[in-house]
Structures are given as C-alpha cells and as structure tokens.
C-alpha positions as CSV (number, residue, x, y, z in Angstrom):
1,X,28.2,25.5,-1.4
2,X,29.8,26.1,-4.9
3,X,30.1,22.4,-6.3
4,X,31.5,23.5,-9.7
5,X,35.0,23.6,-8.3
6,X,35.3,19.6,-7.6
7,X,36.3,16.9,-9.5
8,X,34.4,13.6,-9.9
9,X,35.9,11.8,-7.5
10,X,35.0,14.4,-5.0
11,X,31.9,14.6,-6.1
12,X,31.2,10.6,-5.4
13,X,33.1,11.2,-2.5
14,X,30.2,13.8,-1.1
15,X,27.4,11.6,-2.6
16,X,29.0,8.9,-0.1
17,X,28.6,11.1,2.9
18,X,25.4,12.3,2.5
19,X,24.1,9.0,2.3
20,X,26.0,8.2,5.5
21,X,24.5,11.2,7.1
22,X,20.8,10.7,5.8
23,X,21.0,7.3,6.9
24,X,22.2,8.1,11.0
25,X,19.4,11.1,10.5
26,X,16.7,8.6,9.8
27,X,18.0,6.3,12.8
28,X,17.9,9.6,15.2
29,X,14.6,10.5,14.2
30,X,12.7,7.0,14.5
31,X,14.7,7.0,18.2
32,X,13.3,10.0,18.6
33,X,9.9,9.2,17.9
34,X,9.7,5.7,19.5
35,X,11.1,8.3,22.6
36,X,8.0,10.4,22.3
37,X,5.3,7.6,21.8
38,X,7.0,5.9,24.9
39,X,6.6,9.0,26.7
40,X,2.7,10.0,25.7
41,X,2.0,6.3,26.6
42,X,3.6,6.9,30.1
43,X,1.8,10.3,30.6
44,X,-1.5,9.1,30.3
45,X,-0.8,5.3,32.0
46,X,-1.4,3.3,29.3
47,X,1.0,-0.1,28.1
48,X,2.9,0.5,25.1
49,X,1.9,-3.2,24.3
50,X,-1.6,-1.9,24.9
51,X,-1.8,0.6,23.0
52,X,-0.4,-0.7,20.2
53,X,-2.7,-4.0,20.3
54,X,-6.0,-0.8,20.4
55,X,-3.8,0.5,17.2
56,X,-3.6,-2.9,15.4
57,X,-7.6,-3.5,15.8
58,X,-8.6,-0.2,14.5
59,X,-7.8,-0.9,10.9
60,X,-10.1,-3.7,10.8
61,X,-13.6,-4.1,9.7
62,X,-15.5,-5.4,12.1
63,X,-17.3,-8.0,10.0
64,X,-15.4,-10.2,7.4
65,X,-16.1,-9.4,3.9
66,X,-17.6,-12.4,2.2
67,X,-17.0,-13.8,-1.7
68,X,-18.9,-11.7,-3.8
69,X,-21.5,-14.0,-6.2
70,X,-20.2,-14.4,-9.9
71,X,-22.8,-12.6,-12.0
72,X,-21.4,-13.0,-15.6
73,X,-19.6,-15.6,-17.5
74,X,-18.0,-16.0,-20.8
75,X,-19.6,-18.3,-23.0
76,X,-16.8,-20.2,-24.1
77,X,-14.3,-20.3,-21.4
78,X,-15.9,-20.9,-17.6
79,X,-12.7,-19.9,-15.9
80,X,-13.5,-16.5,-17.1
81,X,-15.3,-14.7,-14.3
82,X,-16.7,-11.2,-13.0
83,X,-19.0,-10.6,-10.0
84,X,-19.7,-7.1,-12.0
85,X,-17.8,-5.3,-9.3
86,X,-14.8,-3.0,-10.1
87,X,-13.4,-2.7,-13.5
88,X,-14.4,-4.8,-16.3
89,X,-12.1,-7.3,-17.4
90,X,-10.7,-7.3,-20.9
91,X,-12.7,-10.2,-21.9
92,X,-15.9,-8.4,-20.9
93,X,-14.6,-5.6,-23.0
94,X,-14.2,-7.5,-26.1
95,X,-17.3,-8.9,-25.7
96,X,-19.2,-5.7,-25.7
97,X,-17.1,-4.7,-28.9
98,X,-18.2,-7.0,-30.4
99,X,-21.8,-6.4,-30.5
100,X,-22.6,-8.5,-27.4
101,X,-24.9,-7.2,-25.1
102,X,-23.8,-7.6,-20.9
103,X,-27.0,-9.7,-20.6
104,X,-25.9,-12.5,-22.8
105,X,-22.9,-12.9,-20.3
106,X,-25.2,-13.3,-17.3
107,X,-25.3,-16.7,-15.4
C-alpha cells in the first residue's frame, strides 16, 4: 500500500481505522481463547472455577515470608534502616565514602 499519495487528513483518517480494527482483533482473540480454555477444561472434566482456583494457588509460596532483622543502622538518624539484603541504600553508600567501615553501622 503506497501511502505517499494521501493527504493528512487521510492519513489520520487510516490511523483511526486501524485502531478500530486492532481493537475488535484483540476482542476476537481473548473470545477466542476464553473459547479454547473453556473447551480443554470440558475435555478433560474439570470446573473452569476449579481450575482456575488450582491456577491462583500455584503462584504462591507455601510459607509466608517473614520481616527480615534490621542489621545496620545510621548513627545519626534511626529511621534509616537496611537488613543488608538487596541493594545498599544511598545512605549506606555515603557512609562507606566517607571512610566508614560497614561494621560501624552494625546494631
């Protein structure tokens, strides 16, 4: 399709429809799916509400995580916190440019 040949307003014009049509595509094909999940389900005798409640539970950890302990401090402002975990915080990062060693931070 030679586009060239249109003006602006035909242009926007196209733009328009294409997002109409992309849009009723989307819509067919999540109809379509939720067909074919309905369908498996049915096949093998198991309750879409079923099977989606199996679904919801796998993604979860069997135990709950608990608070990890606070293992450094700042000196001069409490609220500033870091179980040592992950990244350091910018605080923690000054401190060591500084001169500071970790261990001075420790509680």
């Amino acid at each position: 399709m030679d586009l060239s040949g249109l003006s602006l307003a035909e242009l926007s014009d196209l733009q328009e429809k294409i997002k109409q049509e992309v849009k009723q595509r989307q819509k067919q094909e999540v109809v379509r799916a939720r067909e074919q999940i309905l369908a498996i389900a049915q096949s093998v005798g198991v309750p879409l509400d079923e099977l989606l409640s199996v679904s919801s539970k796998a993604g979860k950890s069997a135990k709950p995580r608990k608070p990890v302990a606070v293992r450094y401090r700042h000196p001069k402002d409490a609220s500033l916190q870091w179980t040592g975990r992950g990244r350091q915080p910018q605080w923690v990062k000054d401190w060591l440019a500084g001169g500071n060693s970790l261990d001075s931070l420790g509680v």
